[in-house]
C-alpha angles and dihedrals in degrees: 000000000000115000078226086080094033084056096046093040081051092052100043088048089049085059093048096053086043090064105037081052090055104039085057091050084056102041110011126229094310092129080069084085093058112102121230081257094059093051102045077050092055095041078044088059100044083055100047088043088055087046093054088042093045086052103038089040093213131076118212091195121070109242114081133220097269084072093041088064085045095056088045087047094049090035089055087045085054096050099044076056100054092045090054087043112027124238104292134158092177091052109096111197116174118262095233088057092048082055099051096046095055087047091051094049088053083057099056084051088056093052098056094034077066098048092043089050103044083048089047096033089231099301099162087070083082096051125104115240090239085061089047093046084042085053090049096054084045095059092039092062089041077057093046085052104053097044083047077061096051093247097312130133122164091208104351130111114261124251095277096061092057100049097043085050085054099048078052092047091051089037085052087041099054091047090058091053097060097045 
């Protein structure tokens, strides 16, 4: 694994937490309330929106698709939190905390970013972004399915896996899209 991809998965991670810093400076903690359903759903909505922007080739709305990978990457972090934490909207937990858990869980996505890469020798670096977002909205109805089966799996991996696969394959995504 080249320290080149460890440095531009840093960097795009740095931005993430920058604005997830910043957006809870501006509204709270309110997404706290938000059930793991609500964010897969929402997760769900950025990748559709990049699909349909990846096939029609042209957005009528503003924000591009690079926001659209940060939102994915900040929306998984908040659900890895909820389901640490549970949906609350009476919980108060400090900002700062709330910080430092999304950071840590970026981190955990970091870590296995690094095993899997050293395992498929950064082959995602030849995929196309339309198979990475392809791969999102995959993972997204293997989500939808599980929660569908109240947490459950026989053999598959559990909700976190998948959403820390997803926050690497945007990460991935949005460094494709800069080469």
């Amino acid at each position: 694994m080249s320290a080149k991809t460890e440095q531009e998965f840093d960097k795009i991670i740095n931005q993430c937490v920058d604005l997830f810093v910043k957006k809870m400076k501006d509204y709270g903690t309110a997404w706290r309330v938000l059930r793991t359903t609500s964010l897969t759903d929402q997760i769900f909505i950025k990748a559709q929106r990049i699909r349909t922007i990846e096939v029609k080739g042209v957005s009528k709305v503003e924000e591009g698709i690079a926001s659209e990978y940060i939102g994915i990457i900040n929306y998984c972090a908040m659900a890895l939190i909820q389901l640490e934490k549970g949906a609350e909207s009476n919980d108060i937990i400090p900002q700062p905390e709330i910080a430092q858990m999304h950071k840590a869980y970026l981190e955990q996505a970091k870590n296995l970013m690094l095993n899997k890469n050293h395992d498929y020798g950064e082959a995602w670096r030849e995929m196309r972004v339309s198979s990475l977002t392809d791969l999102i909205l995959m993972k997204l109805l293997r989500v939808k399915q599980i929660e569908d089966n109240k947490g459950n799996t026989i053999v598959s991996e559990g909700l976190d896996a998948n959403y820390l696969d997803i926050i690497n394959y945007s990460v991935f995504a949005l460094i494709r899209l800069t080469e």
